[in-house]
C-alpha positions in Angstrom: 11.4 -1.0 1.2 7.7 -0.8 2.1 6.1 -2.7 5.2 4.1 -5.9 4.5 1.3 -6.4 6.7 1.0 -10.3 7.8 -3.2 -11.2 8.7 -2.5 -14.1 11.4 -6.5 -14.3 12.4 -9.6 -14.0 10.2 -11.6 -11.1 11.7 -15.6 -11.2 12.4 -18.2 -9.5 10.3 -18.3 -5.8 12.0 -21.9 -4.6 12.4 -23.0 -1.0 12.5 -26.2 0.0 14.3 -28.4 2.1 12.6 -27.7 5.5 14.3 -23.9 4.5 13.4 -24.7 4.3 9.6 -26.9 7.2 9.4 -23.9 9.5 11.4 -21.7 8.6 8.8 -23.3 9.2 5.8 -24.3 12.4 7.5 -20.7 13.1 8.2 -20.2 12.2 4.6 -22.7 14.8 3.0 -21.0 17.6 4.9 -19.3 20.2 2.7 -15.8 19.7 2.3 -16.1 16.1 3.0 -16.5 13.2 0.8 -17.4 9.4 0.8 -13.8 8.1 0.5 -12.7 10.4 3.0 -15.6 9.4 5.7 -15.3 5.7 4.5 -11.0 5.4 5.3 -11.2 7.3 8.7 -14.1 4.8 9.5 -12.5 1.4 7.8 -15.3 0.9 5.5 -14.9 0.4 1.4 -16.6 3.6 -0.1 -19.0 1.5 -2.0 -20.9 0.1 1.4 -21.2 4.2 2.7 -22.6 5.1 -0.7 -25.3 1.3 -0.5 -26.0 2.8 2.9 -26.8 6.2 1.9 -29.1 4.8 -0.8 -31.0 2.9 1.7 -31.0 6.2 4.4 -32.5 8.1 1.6 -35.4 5.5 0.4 -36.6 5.1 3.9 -34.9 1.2 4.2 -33.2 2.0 7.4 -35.5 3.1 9.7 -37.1 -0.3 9.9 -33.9 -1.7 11.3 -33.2 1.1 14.5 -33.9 -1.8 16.7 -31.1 -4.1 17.0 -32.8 -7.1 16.3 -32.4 -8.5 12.9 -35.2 -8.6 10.3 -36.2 -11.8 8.8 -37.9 -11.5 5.3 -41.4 -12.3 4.9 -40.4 -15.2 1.7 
């Protein structure tokens, strides 16, 4: 028989700074690791680390080191 796992509160949005994000995609790009391994010790669904280090790459993150949020010029 296999545990069941019972949710009794919804959980809050978690937020990762910047510096958090970029450590784990660094993590990720070491040899001998790989996104789904980085993404399940950290709790996050492989696709977000992968969205992540697309944005790291193209320069998108930098602008958001600060903690303050970014409000779109449209």
């Amino acid at each position: 028989m296999s545990p069941v796992e019972v949710i009794t509160s919804v959980q809050k949005r978690r937020r990762w700074s910047a510096h958090k994000k970029k450590a784990m995609v660094e993590e990720a790009e070491q040899p001998g690791n790989s996104i789904s391994t980085v993404a399940r010790k950290y709790d996050v669904h492989p696709n977000q680390l992968l969205r992540w280090r697309r944005l790291i790459h193209e320069g998108a993150l930098v602008a958001t080191q600060s903690e303050e949020p970014l409000v779109p010029l449209s």
